[in-house]
C-alpha positions as CSV (number, residue, x, y, z in Angstrom):
1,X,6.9,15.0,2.5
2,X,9.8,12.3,1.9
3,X,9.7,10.0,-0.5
4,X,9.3,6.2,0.0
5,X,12.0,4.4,-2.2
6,X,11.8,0.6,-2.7
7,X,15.0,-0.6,-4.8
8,X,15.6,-4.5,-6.4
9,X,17.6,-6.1,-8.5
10,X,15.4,-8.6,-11.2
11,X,15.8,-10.7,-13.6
12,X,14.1,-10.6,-17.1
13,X,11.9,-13.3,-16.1
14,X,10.8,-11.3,-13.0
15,X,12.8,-13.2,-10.4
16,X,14.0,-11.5,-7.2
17,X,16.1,-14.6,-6.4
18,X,17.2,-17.9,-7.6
19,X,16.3,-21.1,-6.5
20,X,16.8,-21.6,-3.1
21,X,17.2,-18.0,-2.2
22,X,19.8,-17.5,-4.1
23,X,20.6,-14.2,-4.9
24,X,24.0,-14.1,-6.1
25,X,22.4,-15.3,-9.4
26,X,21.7,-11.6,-10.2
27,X,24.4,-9.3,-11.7
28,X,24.7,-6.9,-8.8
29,X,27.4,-4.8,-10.7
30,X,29.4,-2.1,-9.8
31,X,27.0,-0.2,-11.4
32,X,24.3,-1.0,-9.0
33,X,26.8,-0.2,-6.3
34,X,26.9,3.1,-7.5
35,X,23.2,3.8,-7.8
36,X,22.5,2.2,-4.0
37,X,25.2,4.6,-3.0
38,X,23.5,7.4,-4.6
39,X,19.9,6.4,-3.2
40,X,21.5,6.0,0.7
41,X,23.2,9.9,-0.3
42,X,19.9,11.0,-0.2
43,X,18.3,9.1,2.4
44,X,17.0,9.6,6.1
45,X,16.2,6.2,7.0
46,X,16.9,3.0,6.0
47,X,13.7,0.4,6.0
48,X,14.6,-3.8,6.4
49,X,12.6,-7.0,6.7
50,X,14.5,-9.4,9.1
51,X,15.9,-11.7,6.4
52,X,17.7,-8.8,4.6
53,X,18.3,-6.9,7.8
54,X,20.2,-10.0,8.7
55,X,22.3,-10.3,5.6
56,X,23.2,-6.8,5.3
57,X,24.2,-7.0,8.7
58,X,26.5,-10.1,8.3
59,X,28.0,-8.5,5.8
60,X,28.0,-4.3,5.4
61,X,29.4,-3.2,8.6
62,X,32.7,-4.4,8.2
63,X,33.3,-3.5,4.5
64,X,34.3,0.0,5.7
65,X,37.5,-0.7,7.1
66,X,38.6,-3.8,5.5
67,X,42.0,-4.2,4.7
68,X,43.2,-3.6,1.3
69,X,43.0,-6.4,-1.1
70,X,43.0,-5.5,-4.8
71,X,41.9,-9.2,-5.4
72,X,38.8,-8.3,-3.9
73,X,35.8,-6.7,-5.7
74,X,33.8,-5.8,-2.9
75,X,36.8,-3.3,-1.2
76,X,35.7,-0.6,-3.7
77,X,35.6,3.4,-2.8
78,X,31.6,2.4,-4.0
79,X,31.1,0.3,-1.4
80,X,33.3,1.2,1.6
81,X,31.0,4.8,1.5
82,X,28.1,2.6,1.3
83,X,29.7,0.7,4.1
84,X,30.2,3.9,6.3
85,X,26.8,5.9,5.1
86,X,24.6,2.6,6.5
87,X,26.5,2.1,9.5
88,X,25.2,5.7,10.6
89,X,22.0,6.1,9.1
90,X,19.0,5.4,11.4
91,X,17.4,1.9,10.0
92,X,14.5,0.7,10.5
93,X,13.7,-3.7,10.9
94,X,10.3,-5.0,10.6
95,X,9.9,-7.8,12.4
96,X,7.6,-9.6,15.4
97,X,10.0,-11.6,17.1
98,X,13.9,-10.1,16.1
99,X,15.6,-8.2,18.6
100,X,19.1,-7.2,16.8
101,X,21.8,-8.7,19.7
102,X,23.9,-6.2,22.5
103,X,27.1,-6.9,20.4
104,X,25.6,-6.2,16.8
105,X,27.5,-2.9,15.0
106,X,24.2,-1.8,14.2
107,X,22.2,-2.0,17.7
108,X,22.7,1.5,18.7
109,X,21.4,2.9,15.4
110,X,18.8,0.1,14.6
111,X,14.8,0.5,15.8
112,X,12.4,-2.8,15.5
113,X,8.6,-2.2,14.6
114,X,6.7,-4.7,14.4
115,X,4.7,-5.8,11.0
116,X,1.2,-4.9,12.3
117,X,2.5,-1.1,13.0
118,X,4.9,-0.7,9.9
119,X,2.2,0.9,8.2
120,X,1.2,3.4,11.0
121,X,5.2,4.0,11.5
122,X,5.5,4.9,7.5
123,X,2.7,7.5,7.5
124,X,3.9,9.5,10.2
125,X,7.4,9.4,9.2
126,X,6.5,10.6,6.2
127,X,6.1,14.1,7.2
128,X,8.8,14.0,10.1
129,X,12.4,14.3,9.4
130,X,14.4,14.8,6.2
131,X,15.8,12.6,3.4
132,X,14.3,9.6,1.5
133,X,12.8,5.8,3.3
134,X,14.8,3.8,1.4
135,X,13.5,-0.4,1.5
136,X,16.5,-2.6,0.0
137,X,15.5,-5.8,-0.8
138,X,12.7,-6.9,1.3
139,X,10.8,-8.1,-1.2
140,X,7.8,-9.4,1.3
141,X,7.9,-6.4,3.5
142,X,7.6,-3.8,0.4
143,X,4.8,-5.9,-1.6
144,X,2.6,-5.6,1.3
145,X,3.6,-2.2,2.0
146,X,3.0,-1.2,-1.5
147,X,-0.9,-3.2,-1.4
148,X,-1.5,-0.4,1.3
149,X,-0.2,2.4,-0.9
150,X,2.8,3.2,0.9
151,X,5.5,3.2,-1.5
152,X,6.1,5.8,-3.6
153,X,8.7,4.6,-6.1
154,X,10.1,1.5,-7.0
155,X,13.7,1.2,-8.5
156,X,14.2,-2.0,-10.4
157,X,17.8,-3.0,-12.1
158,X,17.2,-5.2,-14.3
159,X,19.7,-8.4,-15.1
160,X,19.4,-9.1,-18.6
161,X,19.3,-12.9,-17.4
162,X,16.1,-15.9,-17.2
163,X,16.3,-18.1,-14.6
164,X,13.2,-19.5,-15.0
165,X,12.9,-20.8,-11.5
166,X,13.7,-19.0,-8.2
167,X,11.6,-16.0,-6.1
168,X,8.9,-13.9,-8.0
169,X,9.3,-10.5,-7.0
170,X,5.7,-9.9,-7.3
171,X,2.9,-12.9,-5.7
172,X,-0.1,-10.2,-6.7
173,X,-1.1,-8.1,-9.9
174,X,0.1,-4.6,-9.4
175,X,-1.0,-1.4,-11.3
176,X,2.5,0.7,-12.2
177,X,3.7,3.4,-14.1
178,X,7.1,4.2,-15.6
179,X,9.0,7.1,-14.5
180,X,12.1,6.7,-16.6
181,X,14.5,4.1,-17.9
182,X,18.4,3.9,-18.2
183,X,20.7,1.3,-18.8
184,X,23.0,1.7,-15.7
185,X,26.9,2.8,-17.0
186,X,28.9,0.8,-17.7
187,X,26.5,-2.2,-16.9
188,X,24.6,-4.8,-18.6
189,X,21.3,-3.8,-16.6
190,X,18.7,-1.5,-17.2
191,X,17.3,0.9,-14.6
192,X,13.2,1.3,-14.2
193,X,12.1,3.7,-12.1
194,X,8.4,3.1,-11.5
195,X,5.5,4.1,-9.1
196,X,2.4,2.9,-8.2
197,X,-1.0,4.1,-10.7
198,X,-3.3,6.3,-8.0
């Protein structure tokens, strides 16, 4: 059975963004690099609302083979592997009305369901294939998917910081449980792995 991984960046106050969607206010260290890294090692599929499938596609496929620049932090070993790793992986965008165009670097390995049949698509996959369903970001998708009991685990790093206005990353109560905690090497955030109370 693979495992259904959501995984977030939060702040202390329980924000997913700032205001105005921004969500450079969060420290997404090198640290957390490292850890997505790790998460899309093990995956089989990559799951993305439209929004984040749209910024991850503006920005990851060409971190691979950009051209040296030591001033830039992005251009790290970290991230050009993450870079390479999601431009292959199968990934998955939920969406009604988003059709990824000819020309994007990620049409050829990109499938669109559509919200009412996310659901459906998640059980069966479940016991086809190999490696983890990993959601990044997609905080609305993943909040609906986990009222319907189809997350397994949530991974939350934790930024030490209150912004005290900005995105919730939860609109509705949810009943957790704590799997482990770890402040990240090297990092000022804390990891929580956590998973839904059944």
């Amino acid at each position: 059975m693979r495992t259904v991984i959501v995984c977030n960046i939060v702040s202390l106050d329980g924000r997913y963004e700032g205001p105005g969607g921004d969500f450079t206010a969060l420290d997404m260290d090198g640290a957390f690099d490292a850890y997505n890294l790790d998460l899309i090692r093990r995956a089989g599929t990559v799951v993305l609302g439209r929004r984040s499938f749209e910024l991850f596609g503006s920005f990851w496929p060409a971190v691979a083979d950009a051209p040296e620049d030591a001033s830039d932090p992005v251009l790290t070993d970290v991230n050009r592997e993450f870079s390479r790793r999601c431009n292959r992986i199968p990934k998955v965008v939920v969406s009604d009305s988003y059709t990824p165009p000819l020309d994007h670097p990620w049409t050829d390995t990109t499938t669109v369901v559509p919200r009412a049949e996310v659901g459906a698509w998640i059980a069966e996959e479940r016991g086809n294939g190999s490696g983890d369903i990993v959601v990044f970001a997609s905080r609305t998708l993943w909040t609906g998917l986990l009222e319907e009991d189809l997350i397994d685990e949530i991974h939350l790093a934790v930024d030490p910081v209150v912004l005290a206005a900005g995105t919730p990353l939860f609109q509705e109560p949810a009943a957790l449980e704590t799997l482990d905690a770890l402040r990240l090497d090297g990092s000022n955030n804390v990891l929580l792995r956590l998973r839904p109370k059944r």
